[in-house]
KERO-551353 format. One record per residue (C-alpha): residue in one letter; x, y, z. Coordinates in steps of 0.05 Angstrom, whole numbers, plus 32768, in hexadecimal, padded with zeros to 4 digits. Layout:
BEGIN
aXYZ...
//
This chain:
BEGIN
x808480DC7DCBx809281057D9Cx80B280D37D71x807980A67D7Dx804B80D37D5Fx806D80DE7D1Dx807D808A7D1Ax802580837D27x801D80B67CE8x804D80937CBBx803780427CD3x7FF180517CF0x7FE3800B7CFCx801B7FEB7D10x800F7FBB7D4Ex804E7FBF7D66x8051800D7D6Ex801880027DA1x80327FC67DCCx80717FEF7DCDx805280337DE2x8023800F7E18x80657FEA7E38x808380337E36x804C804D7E57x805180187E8Fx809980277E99x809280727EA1x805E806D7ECDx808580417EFCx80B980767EF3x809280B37F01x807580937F48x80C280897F53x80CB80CB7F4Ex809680EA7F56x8098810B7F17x8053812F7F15x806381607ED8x808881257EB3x804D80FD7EB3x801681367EA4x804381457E65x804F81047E50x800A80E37E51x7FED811C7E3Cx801881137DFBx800580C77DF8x7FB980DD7DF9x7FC9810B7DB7x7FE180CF7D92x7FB380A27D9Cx7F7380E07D9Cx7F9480ED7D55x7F8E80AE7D3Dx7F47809F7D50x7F3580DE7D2Dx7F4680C27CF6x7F23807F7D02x7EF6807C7D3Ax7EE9803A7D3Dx7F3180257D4Ex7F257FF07D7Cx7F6E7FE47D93x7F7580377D9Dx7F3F803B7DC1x7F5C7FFF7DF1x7F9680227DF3x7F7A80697E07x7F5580477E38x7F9280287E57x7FAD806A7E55x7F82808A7E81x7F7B80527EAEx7FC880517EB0x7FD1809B7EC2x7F9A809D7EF3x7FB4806A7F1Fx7FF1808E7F1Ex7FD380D07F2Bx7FB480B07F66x7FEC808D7F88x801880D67F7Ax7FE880F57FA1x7FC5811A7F6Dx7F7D81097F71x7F5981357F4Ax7F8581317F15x7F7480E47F1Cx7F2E80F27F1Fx7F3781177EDDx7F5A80DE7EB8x7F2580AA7ED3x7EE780DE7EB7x7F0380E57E73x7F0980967E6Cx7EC080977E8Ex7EA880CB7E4Dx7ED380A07E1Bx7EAC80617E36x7E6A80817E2Fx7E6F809C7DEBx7E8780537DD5x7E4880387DF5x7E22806F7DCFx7E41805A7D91x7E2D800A7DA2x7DF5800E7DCCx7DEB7FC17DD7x7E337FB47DEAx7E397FA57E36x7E887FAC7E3Ax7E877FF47E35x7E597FF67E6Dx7E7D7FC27E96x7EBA7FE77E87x7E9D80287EA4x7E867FFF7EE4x7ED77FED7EEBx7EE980317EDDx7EB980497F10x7ED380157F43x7F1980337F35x7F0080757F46x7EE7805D7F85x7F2C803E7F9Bx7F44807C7F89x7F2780A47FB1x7F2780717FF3x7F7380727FECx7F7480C47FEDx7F4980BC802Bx7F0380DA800Dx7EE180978026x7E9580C18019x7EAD80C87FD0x7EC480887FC1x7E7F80687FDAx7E5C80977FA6x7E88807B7F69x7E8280317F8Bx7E33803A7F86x7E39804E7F43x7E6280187F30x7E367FE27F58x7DF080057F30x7E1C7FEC7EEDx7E287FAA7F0Fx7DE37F9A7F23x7DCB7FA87ED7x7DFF7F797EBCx7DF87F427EF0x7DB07F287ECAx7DD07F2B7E89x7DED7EF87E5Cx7DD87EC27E94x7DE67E867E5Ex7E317EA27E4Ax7E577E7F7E87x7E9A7EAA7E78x7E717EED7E7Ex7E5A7ED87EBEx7EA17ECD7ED4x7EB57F0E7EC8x7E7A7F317EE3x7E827F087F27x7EC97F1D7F26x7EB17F617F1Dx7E867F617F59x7EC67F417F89x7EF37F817F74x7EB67FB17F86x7E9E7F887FC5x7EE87F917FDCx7EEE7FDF7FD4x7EAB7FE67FF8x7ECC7FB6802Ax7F007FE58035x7ED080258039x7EA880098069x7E6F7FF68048x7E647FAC805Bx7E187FA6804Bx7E307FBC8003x7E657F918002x7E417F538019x7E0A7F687FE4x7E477F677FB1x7E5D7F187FC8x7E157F077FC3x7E117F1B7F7Cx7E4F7EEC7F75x7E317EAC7F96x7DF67EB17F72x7E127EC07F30x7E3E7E7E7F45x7E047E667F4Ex7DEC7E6C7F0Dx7E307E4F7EECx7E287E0A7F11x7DDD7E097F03x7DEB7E0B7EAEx7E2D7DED7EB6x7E277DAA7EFDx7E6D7D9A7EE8x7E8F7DDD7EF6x7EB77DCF7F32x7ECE7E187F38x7E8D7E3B7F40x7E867E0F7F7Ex7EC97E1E7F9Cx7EB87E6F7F8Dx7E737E637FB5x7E977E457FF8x7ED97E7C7FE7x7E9F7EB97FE3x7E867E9C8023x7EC07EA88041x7ECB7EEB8028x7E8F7EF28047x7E9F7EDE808Ex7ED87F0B808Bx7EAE7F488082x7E827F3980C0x7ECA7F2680E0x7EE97F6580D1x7EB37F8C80F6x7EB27F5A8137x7E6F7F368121x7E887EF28138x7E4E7ECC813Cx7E427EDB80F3x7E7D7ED280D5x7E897E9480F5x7E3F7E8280D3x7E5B7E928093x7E9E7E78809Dx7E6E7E3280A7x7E4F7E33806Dx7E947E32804Bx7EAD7E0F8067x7E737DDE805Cx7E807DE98018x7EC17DD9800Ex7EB17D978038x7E847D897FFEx7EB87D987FC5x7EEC7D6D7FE9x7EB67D2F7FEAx7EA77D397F9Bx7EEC7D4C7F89x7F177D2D7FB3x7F527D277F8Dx7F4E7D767F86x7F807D8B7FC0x7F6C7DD57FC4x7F227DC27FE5x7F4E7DA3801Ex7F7C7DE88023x7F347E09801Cx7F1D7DE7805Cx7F5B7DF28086x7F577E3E8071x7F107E3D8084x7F217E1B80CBx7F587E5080D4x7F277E8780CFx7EF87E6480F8x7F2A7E58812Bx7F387EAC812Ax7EEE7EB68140x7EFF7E938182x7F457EB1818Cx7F307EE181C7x7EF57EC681E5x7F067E7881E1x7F577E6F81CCx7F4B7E2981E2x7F1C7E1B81A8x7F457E40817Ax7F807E1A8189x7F577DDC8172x7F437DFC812Ex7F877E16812Ax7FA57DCC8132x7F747DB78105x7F7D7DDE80C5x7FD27DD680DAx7FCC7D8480CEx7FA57D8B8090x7FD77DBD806Fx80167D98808Ex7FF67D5F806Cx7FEE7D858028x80357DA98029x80547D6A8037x80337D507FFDx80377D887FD1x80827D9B7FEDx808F7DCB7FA5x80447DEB7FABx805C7E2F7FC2x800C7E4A7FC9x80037E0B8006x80417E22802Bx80277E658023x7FE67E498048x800E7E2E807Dx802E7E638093x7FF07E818096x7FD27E5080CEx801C7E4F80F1x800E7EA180FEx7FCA7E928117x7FEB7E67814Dx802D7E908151x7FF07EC88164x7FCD7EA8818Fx80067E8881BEx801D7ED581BCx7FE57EF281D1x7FE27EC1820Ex802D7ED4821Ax803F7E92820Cx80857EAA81E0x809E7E6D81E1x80707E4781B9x805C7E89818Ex80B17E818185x80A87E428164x80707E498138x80957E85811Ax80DB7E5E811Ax80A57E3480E8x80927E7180C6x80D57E8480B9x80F47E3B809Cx80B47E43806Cx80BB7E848056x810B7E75804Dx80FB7E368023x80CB7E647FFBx80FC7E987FF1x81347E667FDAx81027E397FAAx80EB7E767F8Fx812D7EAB7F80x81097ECE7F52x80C67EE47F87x80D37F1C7FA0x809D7F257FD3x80B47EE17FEEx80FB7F017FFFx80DC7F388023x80A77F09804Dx80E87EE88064x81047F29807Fx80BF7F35809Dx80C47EF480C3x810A7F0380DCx80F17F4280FAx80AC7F288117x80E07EF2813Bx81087F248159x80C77F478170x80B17F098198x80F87F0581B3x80EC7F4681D0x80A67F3681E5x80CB7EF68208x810A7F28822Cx813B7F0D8200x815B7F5181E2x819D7F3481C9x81717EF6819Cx813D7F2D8185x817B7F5C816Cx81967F168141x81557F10811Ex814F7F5D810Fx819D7F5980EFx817E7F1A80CAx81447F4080B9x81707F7F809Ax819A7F4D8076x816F7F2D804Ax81517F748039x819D7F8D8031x81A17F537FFEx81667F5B7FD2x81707FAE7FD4x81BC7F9B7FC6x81AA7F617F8Ax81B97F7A7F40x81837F4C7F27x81477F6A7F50x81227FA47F30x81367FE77F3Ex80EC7FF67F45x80DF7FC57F6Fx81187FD17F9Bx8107801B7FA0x80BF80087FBAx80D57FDA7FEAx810E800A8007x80CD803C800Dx80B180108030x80E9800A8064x80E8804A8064x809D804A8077x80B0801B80ABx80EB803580CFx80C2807180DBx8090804A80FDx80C080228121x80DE8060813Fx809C8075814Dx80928037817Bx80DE803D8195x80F67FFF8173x81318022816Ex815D7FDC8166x81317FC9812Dx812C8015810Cx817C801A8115x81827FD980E1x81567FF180AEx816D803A80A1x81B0802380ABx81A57FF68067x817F802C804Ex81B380598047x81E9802B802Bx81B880207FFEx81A180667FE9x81E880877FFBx81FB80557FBAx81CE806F7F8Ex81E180B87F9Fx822A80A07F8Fx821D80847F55x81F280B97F37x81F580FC7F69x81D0812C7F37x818E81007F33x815E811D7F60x813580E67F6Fx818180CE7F95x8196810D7FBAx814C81187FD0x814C80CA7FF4x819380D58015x817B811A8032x813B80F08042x816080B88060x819680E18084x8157810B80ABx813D80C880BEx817B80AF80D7x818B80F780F8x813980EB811Ax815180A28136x818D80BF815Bx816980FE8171x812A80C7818Fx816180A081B3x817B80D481D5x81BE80DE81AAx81B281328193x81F6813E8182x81FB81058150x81B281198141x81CB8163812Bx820B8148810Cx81DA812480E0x81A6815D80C9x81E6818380B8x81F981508087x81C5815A8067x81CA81AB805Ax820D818E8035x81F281678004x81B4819B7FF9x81EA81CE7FEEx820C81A47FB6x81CA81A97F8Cx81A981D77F59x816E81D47F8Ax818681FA7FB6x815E82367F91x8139824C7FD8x80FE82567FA5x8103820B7F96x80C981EB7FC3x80EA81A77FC1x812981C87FE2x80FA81F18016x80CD81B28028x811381918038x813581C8805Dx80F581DB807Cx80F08191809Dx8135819C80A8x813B81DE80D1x80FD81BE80F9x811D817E8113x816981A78119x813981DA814Fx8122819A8168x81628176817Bx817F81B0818Ex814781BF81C2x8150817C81D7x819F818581E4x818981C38208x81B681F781D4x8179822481D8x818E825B81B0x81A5822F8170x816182078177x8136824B8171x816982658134x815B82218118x8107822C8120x810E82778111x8120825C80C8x80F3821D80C6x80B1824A80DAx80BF82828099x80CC82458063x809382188086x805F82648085x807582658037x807082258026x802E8225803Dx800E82678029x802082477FDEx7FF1820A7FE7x7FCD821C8022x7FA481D28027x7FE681A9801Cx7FDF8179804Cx803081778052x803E81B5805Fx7FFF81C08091x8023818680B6x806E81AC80B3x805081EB80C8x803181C98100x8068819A811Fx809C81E18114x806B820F813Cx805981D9816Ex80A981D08179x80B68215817Bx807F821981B2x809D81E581DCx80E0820D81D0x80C5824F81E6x80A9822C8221x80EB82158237x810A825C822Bx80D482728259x80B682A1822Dx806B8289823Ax804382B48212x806382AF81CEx8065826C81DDx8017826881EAx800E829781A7x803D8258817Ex80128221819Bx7FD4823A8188x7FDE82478147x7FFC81F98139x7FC281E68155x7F94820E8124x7FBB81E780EDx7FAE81A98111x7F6981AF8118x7F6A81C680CCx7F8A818380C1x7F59815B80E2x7F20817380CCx7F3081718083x7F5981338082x7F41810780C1x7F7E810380E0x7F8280F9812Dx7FAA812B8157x7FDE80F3815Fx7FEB80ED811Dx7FEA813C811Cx801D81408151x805781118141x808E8132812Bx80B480FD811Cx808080D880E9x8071811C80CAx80BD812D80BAx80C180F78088
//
């Protein structure tokens, strides 16, 4: 950066100083969430904000600056928000907010500042809905809609304006979706049909404003849907599917109104799953000849198989939920040919590859649903194979491939959670070939030793669930090897004592559990001091209110077994002090709370 910032004085204008510094932005962000490189990316954007606030005080009018700053502190928000760092979010978002306003100052009649603030707003809204402050995010969503409603009336005879600001209206209609707010959201899709409308009123030719109409209707139905209002989302479902009936008589060499009305049967067909699976069925079978029709057609159309697969898990769910396995066996057996045809048309798709592993595993969930344990463990292997491939393939992204072993991360816990142990066992096992390499390869990078230590717990939390505490403990104690080996293990370091806090915890609990009573409260009497210090540093970190819960809440169940009832009683009540901390400030249930297992990752 600081390069950059002598280059900008010496070639001020130079375009491709600014594409490069933008694409360098973009790739250190992606590296900080890898990471999770707080510090990193406070320093470094806040250098990247001194450039380009240097140059615009020298010319304040700098159009492509001001993009760029604006960028900027979109760019840096979005990752303070998905590091956990809200308010530090919050910050970035309000200083693009003030830059926007003092542009609109500057040109009063120019509506993209102001539309620009609505997105911002909108931003700040998802923001805050994915940090789990649902009240706050509806007060920056109204603030955005107010913007939105102004606009809406504007400009009615520019047709590409009107685009934009109906797009605008199906990104904020979907956060307030999400919140909650579904008579605000539906106000949001109205705004869209009848700034559609509009469009095919100046313009009887545009075909897409009608296709938006009957798509918005259906976005509509699915609000309704979501909140069990059948009767009304199958009304709305109706009209669109009215709609597309009249697209596919005035255009009917467009294929896409025919894939419109086969989506639009599907979801018609999910109002009746429960009450009438009969009727269902006969949507189902419906929309599944029309698409079978159009991807037979259309064999290289990847969007239509896509679509098909769709309808297939409709039926796939419904024979399920009647416990008829067998059929649900073959509509997935479906699934997974398609999503296997998808993956090998399309090498370079990345989401396709994992879809494929997802329909492995969902067929070896059915085979368990059906008793057939030895089929169900082939399709999990399958499953864990294609994942080992694409986490093993020098091509793939390194980001990517981090995010999506995060993800089986994510999952494995859950799946241990649930006692899919079969399932659970696959995926860390590929996990740790897979981060155990990266540690080999490059042992001093933290972002590596952190993951195997990660890993290795999880793997040591499998064992210890299926009853196997020795291999369990063998496991944990791995881990204290490869802290050992690191710098970190400063005990002022609070990445080493969040570790070897979680650690100490789940060693006292396997140890409990393989009734060596005495190691197990050594192993707490260590957890409880780094957990008490960890805490009384940031006493409303909602990690280490969960550590501190789960150790004391152990220890309890520890004491109890030692028959020393009173200390015991003294350890339970004060875990569940933190709990109820924990639920009141961050809406947690006591289940969540509780679960040892979850928490420890």
């Amino acid at each position: 950066m600081q390069n950059y910032g002598r280059l900008f004085e010496l070639v001020p204008g130079k375009l491709e100083l600014f594409k490069k510094l933008q694409l360098l932005t973009e790739q250190f962000k992606n590296y900080c969430l890898l990471s999770r490189n707080f510090e990193a990316a406070n320093t470094v954007f806040g250098q990247i904000e001194e450039i380009y606030s240097g140059i615009l005080k020298k010319e304040p009018g700098h159009i492509l600056v001001s993009a760029h700053l604006l960028f900027l502190y979109e760019t840096s928000a979005d990752l303070y928000t998905k590091l956990g760092k809200i308010e530090k979010a919050e910050e970035s978002y309000l200083q693009a907010l003030d830059f926007l306003s003092k542009k609109q100052r500057a040109s009063p009649g120019n509506t993209t500042y102001v539309r620009q603030q609505g997105k911002v707003y909108r931003m700040l809204g998802r923001a805050f809905y994915e940090a789990g402050d649902s009240g706050k995010a509806a007060q920056y969503a109204g603030k955005a809609l107010e913007i939105l409603r102004e606009l809406a009336g504007k400009n009615p005879e520019d047709l590409h304006y009107q685009y934009e600001i109906s797009d605008d209206f199906t990104g904020l209609g979907k956060l307030f979706e999400d919140i909650g707010d579904i008579e605000r959201a539906k106000e949001c899709h109205m705004q869209e049909i009848n700034i559609y409308r509009n469009i095919h009123e100046r313009d009887p030719e545009d075909e897409v404003s009608e296709a938006n109409i009957a798509a918005t209707l259906d976005r509509i139905g699915h609000l309704y849907a979501g909140k069990g209002e059948t009767e009304t989302a199958k009304q709305y479902y109706e009209q669109g599917l009215e709609a597309y009936e009249k697209l596919s008589e005035s255009y009917p060499e467009d294929i896409d109104h025919e894939v419109g009305i086969a989506n639009t049967l599907g979801y018609i067909g999910k109002q009746y799953s429960d009450p009438e699976p009969e009727t269902a069925l006969k949507y189902y079978k419906k929309a599944l000849g029309i698409l079978e029709d159009v991807v037979q057609t259309f064999p290289d159309v990847p969007v239509y198989k896509e679509d098909l697969i769709q309808t297939l898990g409709y039926l796939e769910s419904l024979a399920s939920g009647q416990k008829q396995y067998e059929n649900a066996i073959l509509y997935r057996e479906r699934i997974t040919e398609l999503s296997r045809q998808l993956a090998s048309e399309n090498p370079e798709n990345f989401d396709y590859k994992k879809e494929l592993a997802i329909s492995f595993k969902h067929m070896g969930l059915l085979y368990e649903k059906a008793e057939k344990h030895e089929l169900a463990k082939q399709q999990y292997s399958k499953s864990a194979d294609v994942f080992r491939q694409v986490l093993q393939d020098e091509n793939e992204k390194d980001l990517m491939k981090g995010l999506l072993a995060l993800d089986l991360q994510k999952q494995a816990t859950i799946l241990i959670h649930e006692k899919n142990y079969g399932l659970a066992k696959e995926y860390l096992a590929l996990l740790r070939d897979y981060y155990e390499a990266l540690y080999e390869k490059d042992p001093e990078k933290p972002e590596n030793w952190k993951a195997v230590c990660e890993i290795r717990t999880l793997c040591g939390i499998l064992h210890k669930s299926m009853g196997n505490y020795d291999a369990a403990i063998q496991i944990y104690k791995s881990v204290f090897s490869i802290l050992h080996k690191h710098p970190v293990s400063d005990p002022d370091n609070p990445d080493y004592q969040s570790i070897i806090g979680v650690l100490y915890t789940q060693l006292g609990i396997a140890y409990h559990l393989a009734d060596e009573y005495d190691k197990s409260k050594e192993a707490f009497e260590k957890s409880i001091p780094i957990n008490t210090r960890l805490l009384d540093e940031e006493t409303e970190n909602f990690l280490h209110m969960g550590d501190m819960a789960v150790a004391l809440a152990e220890y309890s169940k520890l004491l109890t077994s030692m028959g020393m009832k009173k200390e015991a009683e003294e350890y339970a009540a004060k875990a569940d002090e933190i709990k109820e901390k924990i639920m009141k400030k961050f809406r947690f249930d006591e289940y969540t709370v509780e679960d040892g297992d979850k928490k420890a990752l």
